[in-house]
C-alpha positions in Angstrom: 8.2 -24.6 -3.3 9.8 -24.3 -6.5 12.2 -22.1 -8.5 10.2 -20.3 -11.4 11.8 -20.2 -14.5 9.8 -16.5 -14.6 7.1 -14.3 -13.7 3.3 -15.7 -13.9 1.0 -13.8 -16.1 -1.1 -13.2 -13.1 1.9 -11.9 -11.2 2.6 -9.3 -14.1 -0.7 -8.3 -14.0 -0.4 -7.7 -10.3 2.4 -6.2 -10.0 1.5 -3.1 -13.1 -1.6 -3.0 -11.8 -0.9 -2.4 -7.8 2.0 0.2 -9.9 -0.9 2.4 -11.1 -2.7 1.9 -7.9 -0.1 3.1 -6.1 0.9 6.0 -8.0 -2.8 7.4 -7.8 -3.1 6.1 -3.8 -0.2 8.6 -2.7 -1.2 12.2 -4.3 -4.9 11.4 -3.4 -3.6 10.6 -0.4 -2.0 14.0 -0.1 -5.0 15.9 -1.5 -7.3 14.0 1.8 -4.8 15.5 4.4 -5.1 19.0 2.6 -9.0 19.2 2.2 -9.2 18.1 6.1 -10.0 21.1 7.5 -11.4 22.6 4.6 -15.2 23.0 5.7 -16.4 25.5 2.6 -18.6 23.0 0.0 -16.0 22.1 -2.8 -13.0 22.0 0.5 -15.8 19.0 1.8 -16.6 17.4 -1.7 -12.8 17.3 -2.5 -12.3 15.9 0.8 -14.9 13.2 1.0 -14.0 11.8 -2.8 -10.2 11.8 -1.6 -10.9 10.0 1.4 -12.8 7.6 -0.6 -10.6 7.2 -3.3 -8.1 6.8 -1.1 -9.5 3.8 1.7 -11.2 1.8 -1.1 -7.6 1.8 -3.0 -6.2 1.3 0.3 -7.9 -2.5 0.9 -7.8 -3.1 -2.6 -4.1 -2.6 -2.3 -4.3 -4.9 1.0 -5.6 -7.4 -0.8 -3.3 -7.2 -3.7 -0.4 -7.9 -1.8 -1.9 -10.9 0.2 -2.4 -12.7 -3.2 0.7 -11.8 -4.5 2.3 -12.9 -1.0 0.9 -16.3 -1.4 1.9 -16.5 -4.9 5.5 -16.3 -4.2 5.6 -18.7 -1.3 4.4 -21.0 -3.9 7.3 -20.1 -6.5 10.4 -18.3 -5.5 11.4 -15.4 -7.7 13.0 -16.3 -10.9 17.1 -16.3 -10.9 18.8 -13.1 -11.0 20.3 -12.0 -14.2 23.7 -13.4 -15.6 26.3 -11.3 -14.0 24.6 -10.5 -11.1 26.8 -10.7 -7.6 25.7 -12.6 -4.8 25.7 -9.3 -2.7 23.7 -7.6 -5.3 21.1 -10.5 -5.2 20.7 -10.3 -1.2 20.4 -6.5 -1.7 17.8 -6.9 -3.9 15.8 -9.6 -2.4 16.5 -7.2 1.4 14.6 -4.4 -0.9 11.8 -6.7 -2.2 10.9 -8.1 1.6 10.9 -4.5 2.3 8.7 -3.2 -0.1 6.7 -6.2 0.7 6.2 -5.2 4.3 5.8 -1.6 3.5 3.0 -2.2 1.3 1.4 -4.4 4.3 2.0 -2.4 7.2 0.7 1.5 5.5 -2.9 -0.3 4.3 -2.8 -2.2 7.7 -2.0 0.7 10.1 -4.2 3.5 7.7 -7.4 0.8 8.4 -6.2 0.8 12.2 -6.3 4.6 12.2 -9.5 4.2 10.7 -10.8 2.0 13.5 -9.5 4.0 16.2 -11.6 6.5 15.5 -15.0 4.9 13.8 -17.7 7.0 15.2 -16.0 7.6 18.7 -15.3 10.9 20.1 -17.8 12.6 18.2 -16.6 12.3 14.8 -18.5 10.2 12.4 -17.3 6.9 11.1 -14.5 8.1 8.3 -16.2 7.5 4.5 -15.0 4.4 3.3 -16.7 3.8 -0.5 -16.4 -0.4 -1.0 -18.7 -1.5 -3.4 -21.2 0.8 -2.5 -20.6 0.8 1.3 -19.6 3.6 3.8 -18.3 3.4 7.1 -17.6 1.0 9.6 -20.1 -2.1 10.7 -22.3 -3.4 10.9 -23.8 -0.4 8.8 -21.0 -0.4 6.9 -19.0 -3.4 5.6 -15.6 -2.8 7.0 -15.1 -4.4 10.3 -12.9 -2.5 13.0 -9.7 -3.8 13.2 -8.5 -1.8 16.8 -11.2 -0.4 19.1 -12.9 2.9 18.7 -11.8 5.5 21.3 -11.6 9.1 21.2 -8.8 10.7 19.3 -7.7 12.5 22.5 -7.9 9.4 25.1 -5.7 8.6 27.3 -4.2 5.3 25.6 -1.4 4.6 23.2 -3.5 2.8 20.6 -5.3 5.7 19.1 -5.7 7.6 16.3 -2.2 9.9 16.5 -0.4 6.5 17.3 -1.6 4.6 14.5 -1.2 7.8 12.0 2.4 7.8 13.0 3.2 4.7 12.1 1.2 5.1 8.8 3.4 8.4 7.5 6.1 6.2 8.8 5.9 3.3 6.5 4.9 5.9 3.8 8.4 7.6 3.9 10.4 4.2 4.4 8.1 2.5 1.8 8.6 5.4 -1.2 12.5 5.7 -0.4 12.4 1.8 -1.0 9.9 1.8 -4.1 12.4 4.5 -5.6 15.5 2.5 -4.7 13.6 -0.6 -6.6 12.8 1.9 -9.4 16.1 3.0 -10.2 18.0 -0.3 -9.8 15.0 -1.8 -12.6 16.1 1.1 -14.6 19.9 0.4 -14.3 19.4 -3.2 -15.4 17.5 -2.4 -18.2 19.5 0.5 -19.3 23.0 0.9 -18.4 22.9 -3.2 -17.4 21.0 -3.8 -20.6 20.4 -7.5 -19.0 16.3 -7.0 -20.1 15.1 -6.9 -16.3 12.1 -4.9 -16.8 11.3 -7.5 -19.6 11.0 -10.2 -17.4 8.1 -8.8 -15.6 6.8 -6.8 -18.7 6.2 -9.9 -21.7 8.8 -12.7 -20.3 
């Protein structure tokens, strides 16, 4: 593993494009959770298009984060900027592994929510548009990840528990995306050491 002199083009790519992702993922989120029990036509077609905006962008996100995972235990990140402290590099490189594991665990535990439920308890498997796909398999694409049981079981590994965990990582996640956000914006304005830059055209 070697020490990258800077930022692949394919790791640029990733990272503004998971940005966008990310910023539409959360309010549609949102707009799911508020359409839930809104039964009246347009409450239903609001809430079905959320919930598949929302999944699809979900394992697309997944995915996103496993390449760009394996991308950086091929290179390390490039050097920090000239005047940069070693505490503020370990802060910085503490923030990144969290943001890292944030933006595994909310897809991961979202898609075990998902599972927990699938068609069990007499719901019906949650929409999940993929290509064209709903719902779990094998009608669906998407395998389970946990077992089916009914939202109200007696067992830890349902539907509440998995939820929990996914608002969780949600909060921890967006307080550590906007600590990330304003310390890119202190380097690149008050700084003025071109930190956005490096991820933006070099």
């Amino acid at each position: 593993m070697g020490q990258a002199a800077g930022w692949s083009g394919v790791q640029k790519v990733l990272h503004w494009t998971m940005a966008a992702a990310i910023a539409v993922e959360v309010p549609v989120g949102f707009i799911m959770g508020w359409t839930y029990a809104d039964k009246t036509p347009q409450g239903a077609a609001k809430h079905l298009l959320s919930s598949q905006i929302h999944h699809t962008l979900g394992l697309l996100l997944l995915a996103a984060v496993l390449w760009r995972l394996t991308l950086r235990m091929r290179n390390t990140a490039p050097p920090a900027p000239d005047g940069t402290s070693p505490a503020q590099a370990r802060l910085a490189s503490g923030l990144q592994g969290l943001l890292y594991l944030g933006m595994l665990i909310v897809p991961l535990s979202g898609w075990a929510a998902l599972s927990s439920l699938g068609s069990g308890g007499g719901y019906p498997a949650p929409p999940i548009w993929f290509f064209g796909h709903d719902g779990f398999g094998p009608g669906g694409m998407i395998p389970h990840i946990v077992p089916p049981v009914p939202w109200n079981a007696h067992t830890l590994f349902k539907y509440g528990f998995f939820g929990a965990i996914h608002r969780w990582a949600l909060i921890i996640g967006g307080c550590a995306l906007a600590l990330h956000i304003a310390g890119a914006l202190m380097h690149q304005f008050v700084l003025r050491d071109g930190l956005i830059g490096r991820m933006w055209r070099g």
